[in-house]
Short mmCIF file of the C-alpha atoms (twelve columns), coordinates in Angstrom:
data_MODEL
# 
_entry.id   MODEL 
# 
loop_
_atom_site.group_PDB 
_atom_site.id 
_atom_site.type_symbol 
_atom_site.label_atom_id 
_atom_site.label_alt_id 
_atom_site.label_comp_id 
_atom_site.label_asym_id 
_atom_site.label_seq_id 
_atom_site.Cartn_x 
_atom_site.Cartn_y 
_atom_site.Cartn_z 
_atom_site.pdbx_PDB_model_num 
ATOM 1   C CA . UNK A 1   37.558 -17.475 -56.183 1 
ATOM 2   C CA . UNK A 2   41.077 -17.756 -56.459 1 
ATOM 3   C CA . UNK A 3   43.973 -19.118 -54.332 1 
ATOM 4   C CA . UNK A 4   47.429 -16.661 -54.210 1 
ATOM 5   C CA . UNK A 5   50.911 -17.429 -52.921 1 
ATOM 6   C CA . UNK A 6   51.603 -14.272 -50.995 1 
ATOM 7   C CA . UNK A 7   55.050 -14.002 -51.477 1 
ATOM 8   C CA . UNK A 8   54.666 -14.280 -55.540 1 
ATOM 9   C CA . UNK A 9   52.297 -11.487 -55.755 1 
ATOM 10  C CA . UNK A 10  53.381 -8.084  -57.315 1 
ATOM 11  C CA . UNK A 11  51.290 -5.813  -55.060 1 
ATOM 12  C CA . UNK A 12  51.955 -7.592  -51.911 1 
ATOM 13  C CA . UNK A 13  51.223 -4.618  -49.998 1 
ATOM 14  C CA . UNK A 14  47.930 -4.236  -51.151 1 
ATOM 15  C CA . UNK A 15  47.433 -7.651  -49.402 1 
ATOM 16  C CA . UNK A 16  49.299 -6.700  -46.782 1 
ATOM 17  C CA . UNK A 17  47.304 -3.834  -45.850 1 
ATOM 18  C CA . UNK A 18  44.024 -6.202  -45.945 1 
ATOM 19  C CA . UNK A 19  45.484 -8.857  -44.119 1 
ATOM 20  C CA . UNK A 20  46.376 -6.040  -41.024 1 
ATOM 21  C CA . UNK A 21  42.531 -5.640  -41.347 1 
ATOM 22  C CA . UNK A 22  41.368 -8.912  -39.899 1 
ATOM 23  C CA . UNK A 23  39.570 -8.252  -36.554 1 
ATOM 24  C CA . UNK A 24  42.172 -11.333 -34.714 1 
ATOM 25  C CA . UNK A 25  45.211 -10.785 -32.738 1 
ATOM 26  C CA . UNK A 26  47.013 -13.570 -34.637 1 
ATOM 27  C CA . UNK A 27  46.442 -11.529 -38.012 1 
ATOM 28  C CA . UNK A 28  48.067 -8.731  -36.406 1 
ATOM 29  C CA . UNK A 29  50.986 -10.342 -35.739 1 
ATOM 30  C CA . UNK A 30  50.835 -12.372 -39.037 1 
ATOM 31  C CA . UNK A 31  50.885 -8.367  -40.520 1 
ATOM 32  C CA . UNK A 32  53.627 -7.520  -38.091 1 
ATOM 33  C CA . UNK A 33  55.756 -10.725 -39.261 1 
ATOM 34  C CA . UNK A 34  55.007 -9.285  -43.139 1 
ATOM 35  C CA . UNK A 35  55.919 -5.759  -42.350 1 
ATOM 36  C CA . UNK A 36  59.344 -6.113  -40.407 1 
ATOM 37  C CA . UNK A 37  60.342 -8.900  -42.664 1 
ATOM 38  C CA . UNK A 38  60.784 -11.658 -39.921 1 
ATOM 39  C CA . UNK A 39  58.078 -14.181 -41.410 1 
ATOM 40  C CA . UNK A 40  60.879 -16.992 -42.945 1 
ATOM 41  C CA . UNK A 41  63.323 -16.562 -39.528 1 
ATOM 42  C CA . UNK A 42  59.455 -17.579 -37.125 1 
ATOM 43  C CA . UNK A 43  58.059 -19.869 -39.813 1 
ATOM 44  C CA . UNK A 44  60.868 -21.558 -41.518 1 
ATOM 45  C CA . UNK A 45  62.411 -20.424 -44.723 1 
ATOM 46  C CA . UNK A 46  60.235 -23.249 -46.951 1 
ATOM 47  C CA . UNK A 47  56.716 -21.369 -45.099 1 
ATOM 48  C CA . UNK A 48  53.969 -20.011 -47.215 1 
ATOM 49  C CA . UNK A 49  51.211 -17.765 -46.904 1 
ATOM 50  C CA . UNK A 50  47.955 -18.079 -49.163 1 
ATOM 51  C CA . UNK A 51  45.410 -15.952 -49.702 1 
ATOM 52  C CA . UNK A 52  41.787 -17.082 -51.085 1 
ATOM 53  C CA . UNK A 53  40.280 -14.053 -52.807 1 
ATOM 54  C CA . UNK A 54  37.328 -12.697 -55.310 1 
ATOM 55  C CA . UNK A 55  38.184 -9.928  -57.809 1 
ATOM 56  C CA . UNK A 56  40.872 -7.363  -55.163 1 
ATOM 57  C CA . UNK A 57  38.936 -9.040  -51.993 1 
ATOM 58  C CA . UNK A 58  40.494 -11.328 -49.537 1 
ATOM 59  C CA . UNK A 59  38.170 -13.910 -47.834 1 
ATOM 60  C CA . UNK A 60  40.791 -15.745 -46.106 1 
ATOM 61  C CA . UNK A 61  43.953 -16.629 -45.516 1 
ATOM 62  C CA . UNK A 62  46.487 -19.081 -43.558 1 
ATOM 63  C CA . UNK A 63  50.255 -20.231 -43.640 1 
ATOM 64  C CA . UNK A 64  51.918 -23.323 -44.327 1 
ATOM 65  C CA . UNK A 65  54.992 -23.570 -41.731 1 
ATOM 66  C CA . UNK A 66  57.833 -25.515 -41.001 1 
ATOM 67  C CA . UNK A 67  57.441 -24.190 -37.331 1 
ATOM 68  C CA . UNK A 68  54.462 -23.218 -35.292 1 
ATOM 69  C CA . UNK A 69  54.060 -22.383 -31.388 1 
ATOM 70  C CA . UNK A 70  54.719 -25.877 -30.327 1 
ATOM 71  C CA . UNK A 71  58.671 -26.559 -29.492 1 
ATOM 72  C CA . UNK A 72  58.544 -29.981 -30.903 1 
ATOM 73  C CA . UNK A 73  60.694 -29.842 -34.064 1 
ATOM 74  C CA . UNK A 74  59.847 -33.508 -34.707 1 
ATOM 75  C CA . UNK A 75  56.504 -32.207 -35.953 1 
ATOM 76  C CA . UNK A 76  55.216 -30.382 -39.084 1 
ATOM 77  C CA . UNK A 77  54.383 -28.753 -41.566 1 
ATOM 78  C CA . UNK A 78  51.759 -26.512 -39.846 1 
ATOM 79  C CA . UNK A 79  49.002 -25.129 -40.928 1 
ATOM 80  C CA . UNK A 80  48.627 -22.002 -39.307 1 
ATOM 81  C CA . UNK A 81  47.385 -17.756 -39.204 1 
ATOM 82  C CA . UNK A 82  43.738 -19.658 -40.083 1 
ATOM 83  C CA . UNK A 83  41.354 -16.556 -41.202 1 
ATOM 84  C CA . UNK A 84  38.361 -16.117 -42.599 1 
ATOM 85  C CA . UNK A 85  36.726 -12.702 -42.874 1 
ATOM 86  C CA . UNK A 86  33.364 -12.014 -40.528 1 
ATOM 87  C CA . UNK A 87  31.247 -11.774 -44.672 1 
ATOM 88  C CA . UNK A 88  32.772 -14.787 -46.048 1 
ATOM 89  C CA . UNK A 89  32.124 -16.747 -42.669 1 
ATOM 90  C CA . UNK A 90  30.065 -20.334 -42.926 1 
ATOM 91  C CA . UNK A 91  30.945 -21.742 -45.864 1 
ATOM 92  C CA . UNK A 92  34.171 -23.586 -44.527 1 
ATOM 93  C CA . UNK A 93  36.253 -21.372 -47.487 1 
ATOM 94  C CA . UNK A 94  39.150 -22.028 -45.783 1 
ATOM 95  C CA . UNK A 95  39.042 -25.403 -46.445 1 
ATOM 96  C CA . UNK A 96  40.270 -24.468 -49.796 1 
ATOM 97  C CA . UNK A 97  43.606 -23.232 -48.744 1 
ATOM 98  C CA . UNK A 98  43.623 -26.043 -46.401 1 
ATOM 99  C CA . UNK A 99  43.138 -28.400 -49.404 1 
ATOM 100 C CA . UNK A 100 45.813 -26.155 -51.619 1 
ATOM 101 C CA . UNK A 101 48.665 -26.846 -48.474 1 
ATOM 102 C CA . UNK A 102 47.660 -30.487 -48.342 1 
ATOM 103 C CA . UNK A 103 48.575 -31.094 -51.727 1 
ATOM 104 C CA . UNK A 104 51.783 -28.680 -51.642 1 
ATOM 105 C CA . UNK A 105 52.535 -31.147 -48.319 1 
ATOM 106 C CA . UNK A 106 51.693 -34.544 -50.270 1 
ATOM 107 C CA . UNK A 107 54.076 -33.077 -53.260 1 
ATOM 108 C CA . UNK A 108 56.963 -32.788 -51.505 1 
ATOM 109 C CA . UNK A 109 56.956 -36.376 -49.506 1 
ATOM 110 C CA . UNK A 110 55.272 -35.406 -45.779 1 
ATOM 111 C CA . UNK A 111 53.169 -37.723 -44.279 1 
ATOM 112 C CA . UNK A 112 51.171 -35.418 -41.815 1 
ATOM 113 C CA . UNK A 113 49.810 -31.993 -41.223 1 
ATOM 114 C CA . UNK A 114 49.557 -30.320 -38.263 1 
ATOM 115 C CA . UNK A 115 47.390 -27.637 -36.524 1 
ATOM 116 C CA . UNK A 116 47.993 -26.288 -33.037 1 
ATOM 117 C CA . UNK A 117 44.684 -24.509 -31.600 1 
ATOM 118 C CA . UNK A 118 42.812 -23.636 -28.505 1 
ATOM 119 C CA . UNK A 119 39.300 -24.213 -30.130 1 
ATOM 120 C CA . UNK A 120 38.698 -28.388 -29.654 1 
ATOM 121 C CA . UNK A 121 35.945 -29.548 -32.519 1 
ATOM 122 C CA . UNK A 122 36.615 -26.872 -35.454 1 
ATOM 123 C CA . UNK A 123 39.151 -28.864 -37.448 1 
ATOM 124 C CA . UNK A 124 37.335 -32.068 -37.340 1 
ATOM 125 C CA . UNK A 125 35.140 -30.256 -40.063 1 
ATOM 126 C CA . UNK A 126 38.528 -30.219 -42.473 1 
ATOM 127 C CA . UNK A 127 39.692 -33.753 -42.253 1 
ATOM 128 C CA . UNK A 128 41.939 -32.903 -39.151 1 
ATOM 129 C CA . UNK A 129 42.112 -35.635 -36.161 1 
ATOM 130 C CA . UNK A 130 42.664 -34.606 -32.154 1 
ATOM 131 C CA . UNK A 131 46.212 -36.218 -31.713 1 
ATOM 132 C CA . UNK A 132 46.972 -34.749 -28.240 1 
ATOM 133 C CA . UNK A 133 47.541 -32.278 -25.720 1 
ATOM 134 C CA . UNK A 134 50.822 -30.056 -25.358 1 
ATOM 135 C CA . UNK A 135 52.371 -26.767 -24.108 1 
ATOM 136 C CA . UNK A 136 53.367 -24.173 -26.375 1 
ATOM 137 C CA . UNK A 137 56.244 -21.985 -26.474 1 
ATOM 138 C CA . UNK A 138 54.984 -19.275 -23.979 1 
ATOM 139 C CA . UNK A 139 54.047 -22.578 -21.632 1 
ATOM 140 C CA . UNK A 140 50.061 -22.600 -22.420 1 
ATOM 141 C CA . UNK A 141 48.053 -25.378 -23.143 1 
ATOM 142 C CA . UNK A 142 47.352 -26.120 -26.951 1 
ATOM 143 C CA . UNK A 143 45.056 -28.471 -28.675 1 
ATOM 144 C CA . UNK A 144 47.498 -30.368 -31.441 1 
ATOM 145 C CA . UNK A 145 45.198 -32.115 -34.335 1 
ATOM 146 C CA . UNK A 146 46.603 -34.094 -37.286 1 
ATOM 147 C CA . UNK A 147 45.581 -34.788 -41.173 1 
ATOM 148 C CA . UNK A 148 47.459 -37.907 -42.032 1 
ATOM 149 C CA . UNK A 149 48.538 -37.097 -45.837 1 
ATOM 150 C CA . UNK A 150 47.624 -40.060 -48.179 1 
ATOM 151 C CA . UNK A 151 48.160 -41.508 -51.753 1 
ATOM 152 C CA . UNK A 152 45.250 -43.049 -52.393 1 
ATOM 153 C CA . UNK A 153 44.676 -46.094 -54.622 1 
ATOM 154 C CA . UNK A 154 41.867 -46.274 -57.483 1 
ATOM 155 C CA . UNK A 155 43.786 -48.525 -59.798 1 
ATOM 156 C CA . UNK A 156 40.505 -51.243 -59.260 1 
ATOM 157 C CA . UNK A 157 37.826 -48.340 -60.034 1 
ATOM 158 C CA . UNK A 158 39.689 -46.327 -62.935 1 
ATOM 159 C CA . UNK A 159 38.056 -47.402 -65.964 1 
ATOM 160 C CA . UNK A 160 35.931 -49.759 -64.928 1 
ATOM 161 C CA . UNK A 161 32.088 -49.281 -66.495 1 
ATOM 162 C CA . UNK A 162 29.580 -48.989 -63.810 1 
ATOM 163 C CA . UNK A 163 25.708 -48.283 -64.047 1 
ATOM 164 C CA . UNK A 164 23.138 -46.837 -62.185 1 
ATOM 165 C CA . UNK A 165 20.669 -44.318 -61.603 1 
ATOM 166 C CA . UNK A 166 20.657 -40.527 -61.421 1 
ATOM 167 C CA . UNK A 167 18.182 -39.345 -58.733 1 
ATOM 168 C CA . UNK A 168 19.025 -35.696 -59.568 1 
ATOM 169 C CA . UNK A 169 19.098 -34.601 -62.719 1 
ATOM 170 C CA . UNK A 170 20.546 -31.759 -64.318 1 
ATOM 171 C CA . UNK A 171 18.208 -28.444 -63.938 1 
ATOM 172 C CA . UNK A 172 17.130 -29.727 -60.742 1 
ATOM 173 C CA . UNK A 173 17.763 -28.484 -57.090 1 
ATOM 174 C CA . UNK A 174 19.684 -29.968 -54.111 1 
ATOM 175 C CA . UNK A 175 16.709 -31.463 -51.709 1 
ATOM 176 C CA . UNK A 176 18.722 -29.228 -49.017 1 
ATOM 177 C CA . UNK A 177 19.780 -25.932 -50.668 1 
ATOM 178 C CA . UNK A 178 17.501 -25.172 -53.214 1 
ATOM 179 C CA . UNK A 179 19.554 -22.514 -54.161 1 
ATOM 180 C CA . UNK A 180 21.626 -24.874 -55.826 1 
ATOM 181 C CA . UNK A 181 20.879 -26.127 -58.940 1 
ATOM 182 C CA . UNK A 182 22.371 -29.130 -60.598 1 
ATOM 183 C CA . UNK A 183 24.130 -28.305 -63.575 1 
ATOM 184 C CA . UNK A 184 25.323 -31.759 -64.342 1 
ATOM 185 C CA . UNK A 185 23.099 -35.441 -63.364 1 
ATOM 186 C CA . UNK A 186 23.842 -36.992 -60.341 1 
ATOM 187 C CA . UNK A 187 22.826 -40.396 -58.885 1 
ATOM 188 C CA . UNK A 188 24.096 -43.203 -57.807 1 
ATOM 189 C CA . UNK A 189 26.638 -46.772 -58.668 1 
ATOM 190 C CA . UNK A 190 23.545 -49.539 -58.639 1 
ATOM 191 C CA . UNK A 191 24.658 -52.095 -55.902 1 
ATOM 192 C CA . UNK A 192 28.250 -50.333 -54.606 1 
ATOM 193 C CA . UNK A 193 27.731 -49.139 -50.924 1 
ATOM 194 C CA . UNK A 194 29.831 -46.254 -50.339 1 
ATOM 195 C CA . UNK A 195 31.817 -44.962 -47.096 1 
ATOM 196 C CA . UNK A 196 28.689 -43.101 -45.787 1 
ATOM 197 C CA . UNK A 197 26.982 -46.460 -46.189 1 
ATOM 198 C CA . UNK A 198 24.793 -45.140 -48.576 1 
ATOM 199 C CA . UNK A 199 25.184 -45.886 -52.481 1 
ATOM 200 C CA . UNK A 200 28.269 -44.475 -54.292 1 
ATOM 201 C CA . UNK A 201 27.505 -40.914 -55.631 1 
ATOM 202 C CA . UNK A 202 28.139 -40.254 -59.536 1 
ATOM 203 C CA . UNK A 203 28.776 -37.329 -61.121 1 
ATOM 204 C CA . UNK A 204 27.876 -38.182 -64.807 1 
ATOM 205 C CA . UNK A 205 29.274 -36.323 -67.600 1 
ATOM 206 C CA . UNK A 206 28.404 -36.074 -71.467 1 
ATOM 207 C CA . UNK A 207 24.343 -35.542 -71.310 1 
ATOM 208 C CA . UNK A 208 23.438 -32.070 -72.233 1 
ATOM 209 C CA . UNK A 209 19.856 -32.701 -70.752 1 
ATOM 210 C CA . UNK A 210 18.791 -34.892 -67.822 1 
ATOM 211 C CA . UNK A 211 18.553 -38.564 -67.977 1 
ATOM 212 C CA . UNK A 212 16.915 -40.970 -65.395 1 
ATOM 213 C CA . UNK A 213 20.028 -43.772 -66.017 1 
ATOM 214 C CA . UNK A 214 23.533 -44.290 -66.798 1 
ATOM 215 C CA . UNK A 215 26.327 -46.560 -68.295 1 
ATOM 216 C CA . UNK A 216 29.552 -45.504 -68.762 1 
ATOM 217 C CA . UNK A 217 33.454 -45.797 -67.233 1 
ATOM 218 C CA . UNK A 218 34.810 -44.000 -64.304 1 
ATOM 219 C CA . UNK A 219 37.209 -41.705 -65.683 1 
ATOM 220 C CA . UNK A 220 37.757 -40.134 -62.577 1 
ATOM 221 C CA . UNK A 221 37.399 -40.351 -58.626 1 
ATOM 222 C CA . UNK A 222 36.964 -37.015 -56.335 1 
ATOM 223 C CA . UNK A 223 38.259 -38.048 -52.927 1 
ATOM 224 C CA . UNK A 224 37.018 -36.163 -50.067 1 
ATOM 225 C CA . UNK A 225 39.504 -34.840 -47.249 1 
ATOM 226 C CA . UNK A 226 36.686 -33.789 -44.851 1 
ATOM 227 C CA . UNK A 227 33.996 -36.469 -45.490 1 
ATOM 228 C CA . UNK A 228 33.355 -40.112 -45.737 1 
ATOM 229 C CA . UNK A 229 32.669 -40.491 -49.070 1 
ATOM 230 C CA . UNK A 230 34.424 -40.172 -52.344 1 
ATOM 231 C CA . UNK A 231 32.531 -39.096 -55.748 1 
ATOM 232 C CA . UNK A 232 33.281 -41.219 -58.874 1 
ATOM 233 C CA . UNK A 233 32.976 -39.089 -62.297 1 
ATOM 234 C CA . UNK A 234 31.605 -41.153 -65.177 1 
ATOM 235 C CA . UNK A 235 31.726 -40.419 -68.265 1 
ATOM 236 C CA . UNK A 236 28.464 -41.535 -70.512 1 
ATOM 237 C CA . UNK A 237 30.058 -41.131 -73.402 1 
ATOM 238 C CA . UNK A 238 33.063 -42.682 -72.662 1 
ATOM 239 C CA . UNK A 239 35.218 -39.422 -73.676 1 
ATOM 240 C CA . UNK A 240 38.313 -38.531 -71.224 1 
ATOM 241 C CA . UNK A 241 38.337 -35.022 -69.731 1 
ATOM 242 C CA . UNK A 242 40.873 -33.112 -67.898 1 
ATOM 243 C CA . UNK A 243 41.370 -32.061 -64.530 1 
ATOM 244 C CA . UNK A 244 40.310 -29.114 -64.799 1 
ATOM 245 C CA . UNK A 245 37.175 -29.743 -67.110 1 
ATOM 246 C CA . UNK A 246 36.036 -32.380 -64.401 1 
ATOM 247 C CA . UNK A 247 36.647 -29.877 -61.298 1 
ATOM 248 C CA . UNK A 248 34.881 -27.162 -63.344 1 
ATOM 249 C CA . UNK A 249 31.813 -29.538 -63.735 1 
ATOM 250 C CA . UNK A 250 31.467 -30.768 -60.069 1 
ATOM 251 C CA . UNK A 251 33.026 -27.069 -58.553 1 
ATOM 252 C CA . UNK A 252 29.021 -26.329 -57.711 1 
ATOM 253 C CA . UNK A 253 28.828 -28.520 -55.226 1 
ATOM 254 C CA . UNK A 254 32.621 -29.545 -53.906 1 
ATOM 255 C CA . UNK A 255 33.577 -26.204 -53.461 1 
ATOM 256 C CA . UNK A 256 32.173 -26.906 -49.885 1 
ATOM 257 C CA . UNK A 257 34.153 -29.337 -49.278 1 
ATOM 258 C CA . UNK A 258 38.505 -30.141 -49.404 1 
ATOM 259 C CA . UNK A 259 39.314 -32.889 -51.388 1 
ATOM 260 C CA . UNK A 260 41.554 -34.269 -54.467 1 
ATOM 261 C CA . UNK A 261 41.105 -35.785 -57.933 1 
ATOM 262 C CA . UNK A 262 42.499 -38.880 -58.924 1 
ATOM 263 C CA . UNK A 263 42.487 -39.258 -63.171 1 
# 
């Protein structure tokens, strides 16, 4: 999969033409916005629209605004136009351009994200918060939910060695999904309890086989936007990776989820 910034693409119309193809009356108005050329005078000059695709397909797509439906200038960026295609549906892939506007929105200095929707409960599952009840530009009531945008601190857990033990080992499957199949060991931080209340989850790198126990530092922490826990990356043979080496490795499993890496 791969994210794209609409308006940097060469064959924009090629993703126009898709995006008119969404079965939703906001994406026809989205396409109408595209078409006539009025998208930046609705959504604010500094809006974006991305586009999460495989190969020429588009699974989904949504906007990052300076303006939504909701007259309250005081508030924003949105998040807004939020898609998914009826084949790509259940895997919360929109998260991912969810995650790819929260860090454009942490970048350049906002504290909050907004969404403005008539459908309570759905963005609960992508780290968004009910904030309150208002009326949107045509008068009707709209559900307005929040996503407080955060620089998280790891100074105290960068570096330091931890140990523990891995209760799934590379080459073997999630307890859950046993379609997926660990490519890297995972366990646990012996004697740290975690946000979930559990222990804290490890992704180890540097064994080529499985091992039953670990000892190395954390080089790296994966913090969850849309779950309690964060995942600490240790490396057991105490070699530095980069960003994208460590979100190739643990991709298999946290492309469910939105979330951000801390080296």
């Amino acid at each position: 999969m791969e994210i794209r910034e609409f308006s940097q693409e060469s064959d924009r119309d090629c993703w126009l033409t898709k995006i008119g193809e969404s079965d939703w009356r906001a994406g026809t108005y989205l396409h109408g916005l595209l078409s006539d050329g009025s998208f930046y005078k609705h959504c604010g000059t500094k809006s974006r629209l991305f586009l999460l695709t495989e190969g020429r397909e588009l699974i989904s797509f949504c906007t990052l605004a300076e303006h939504d439906e909701v007259p309250d200038s005081s508030l924003g960026p949105w998040v807004g136009f939020v898609y998914t295609f009826p084949r790509y549906r259940g895997k919360r892939r929109i998260g991912k351009l969810i995650e790819r506007a929260y860090a454009i929105a942490k970048k350049e200095g906002q504290k909050n994200l907004y969404v403005s929707t008539d459908q309570p409960g759905l963005y609960e599952k992508f780290g968004f918060s009910f904030m309150q009840n208002m009326k949107d530009t045509w008068g009707n009531d709209t559900l307005i939910y929040r996503m407080p945008v955060e620089d998280k601190d790891y100074s105290s857990i960068l570096g330091k060695t931890v140990s523990g033990r891995i209760d799934r080992p590379l080459g073997s499957a999630h307890p859950r999904h046993p379609d997926m199949i660990y490519p890297i060991n995972y366990g646990y931080v012996d004697g740290i309890i975690a946000g979930d209340g559990m222990e804290q989850d490890v992704y180890l790198l540097g064994p080529d086989g499985p091992v039953s126990e670990f000892s190395g530092p954390v080089v790296a922490v994966y913090h969850r936007l849309n779950d309690l826990e964060d995942k600490w990356i240790v490396s057991a043979d105490g070699r530095t990776r980069s960003e994208e080496e460590i979100l190739s490795a643990i991709g298999f499993q946290e492309q469910y989820f939105m979330g951000e890496l801390y080296l």
